[in-house]
N, C-alpha and C positions, 0 to 999 in steps of 0.2 A: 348350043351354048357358046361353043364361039363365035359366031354372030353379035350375040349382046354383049362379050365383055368388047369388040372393036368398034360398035356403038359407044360403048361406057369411055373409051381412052379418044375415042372425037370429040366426045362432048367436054371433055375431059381438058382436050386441047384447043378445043375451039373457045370454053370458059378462057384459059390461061391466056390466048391471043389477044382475045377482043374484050373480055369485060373486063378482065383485074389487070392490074400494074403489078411490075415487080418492085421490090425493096429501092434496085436501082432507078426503073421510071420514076416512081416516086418524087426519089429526091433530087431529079435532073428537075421533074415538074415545080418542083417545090422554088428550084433554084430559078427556071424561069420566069416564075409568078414573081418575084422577090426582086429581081432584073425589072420585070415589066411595071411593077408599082413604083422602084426606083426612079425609073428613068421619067417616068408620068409626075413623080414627085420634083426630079430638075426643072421639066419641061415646066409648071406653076412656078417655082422658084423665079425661072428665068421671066416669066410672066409678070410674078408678083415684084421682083426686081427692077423691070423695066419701068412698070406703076409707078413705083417708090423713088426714081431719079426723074421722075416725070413731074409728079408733085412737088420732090424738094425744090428743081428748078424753077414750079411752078410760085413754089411758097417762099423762095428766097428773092423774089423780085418782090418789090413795094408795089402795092395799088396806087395809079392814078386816083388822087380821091378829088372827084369832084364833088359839086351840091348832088349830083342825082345819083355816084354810089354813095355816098353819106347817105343818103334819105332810103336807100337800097335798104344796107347794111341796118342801120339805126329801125327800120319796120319789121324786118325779117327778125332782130334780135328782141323786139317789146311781143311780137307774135309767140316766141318760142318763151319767155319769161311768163307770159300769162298763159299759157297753156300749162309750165311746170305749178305757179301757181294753185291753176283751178286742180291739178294735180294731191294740192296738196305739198308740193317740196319746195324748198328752202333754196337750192342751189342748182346749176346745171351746166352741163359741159360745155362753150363755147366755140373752141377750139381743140383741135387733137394736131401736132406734128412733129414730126420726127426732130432728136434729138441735136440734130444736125444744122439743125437750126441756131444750134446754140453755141456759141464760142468757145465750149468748154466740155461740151458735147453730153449735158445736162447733170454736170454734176453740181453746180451751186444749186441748185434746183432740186433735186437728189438729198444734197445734206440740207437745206433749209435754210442757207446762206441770205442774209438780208437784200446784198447786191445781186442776186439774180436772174432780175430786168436787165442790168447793163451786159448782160452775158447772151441776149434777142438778139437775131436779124432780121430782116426780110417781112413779110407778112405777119409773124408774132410778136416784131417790135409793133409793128403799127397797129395791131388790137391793145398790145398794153398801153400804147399812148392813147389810144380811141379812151379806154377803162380810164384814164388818168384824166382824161380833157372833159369827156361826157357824162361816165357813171359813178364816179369817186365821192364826187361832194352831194350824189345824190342817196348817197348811203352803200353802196354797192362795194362789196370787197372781190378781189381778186388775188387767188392762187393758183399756184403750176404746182402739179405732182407729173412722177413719173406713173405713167397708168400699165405700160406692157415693157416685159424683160426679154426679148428675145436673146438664148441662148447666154442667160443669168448675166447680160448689160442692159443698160437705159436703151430701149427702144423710142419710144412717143413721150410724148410732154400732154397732158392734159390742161386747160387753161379751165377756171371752173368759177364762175361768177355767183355768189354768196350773196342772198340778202334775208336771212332769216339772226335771230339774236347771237350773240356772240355768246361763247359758254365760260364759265367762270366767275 
């Protein structure tokens, strides 16, 4: 009989060693899952960070526009209008960029401020003059909303090209 109760206190201990955690591993594990998802979370920050000063640099220089990005830009934008069309919709996002583009760092844009445009630099000045030279008097409207709040402020600017009836 003593025999199988030092059976019963190995198995006993050898459960307690190797299959279960105590209260304490637990919550060291707990702490280091929590650490490891953290630091994986900086490590994209730092990624999606470097993206985002890459583009603003990219979107705050003006395009050379010649005749062939004009004819670029002008096919790429009648492709993407007719396909919203065959769609069915009325409207469709043009442009997306950061707020930072904007002088004011999109708040006329935000409250619905009339002078808005004068508040552009860089690459979204030059679509809303593209909207103002090319598609305006062809009936095309155009408005900026703010589309995403990162951390409850104006993140992105939406540029959004409108040609279905006006409501009212």
């Amino acid at each position: 009989m003593e025999k199988s109760k030092t059976n019963q206190d190995d198995q006993h201990h050898e459960l307690g060693d190797e299959t279960f955690m105590s209260a304490d591993d637990l919550r060291n594990y707990m702490v280091e899952m929590q650490m490891a998802k953290a630091s994986k979370e900086i490590g994209v920050m730092d990624v999606s960070g470097k993206a985002r000063e890459s583009l603003l640099k990219k979107m705050s220089t003006p395009l050379d526009v010649t005749p062939e990005i004009l004819q670029e830009v002008t096919q790429n934008l009648l492709f993407k209008l007719r396909a919203a069309a065959k769609r069915g919709e009325t409207e469709l996002m043009v442009m997306r960029f950061p707020t930072a583009l904007c002088s004011d760092k999109g708040r006329a844009i935000n409250n619905g401020d009339t002078d808005w445009p004068e508040t552009l630099s860089g690459r979204p000045r030059q679509a809303y003059e593209f909207w103002g030279d090319h598609l305006k008097e062809a009936g095309y409207r155009l408005s900026a909303t703010i589309i995403d709040w990162p951390g409850g402020l104006p993140g992105d600017v939406g540029f959004f090209l409108r040609w279905g009836k006006t409501k009212g």
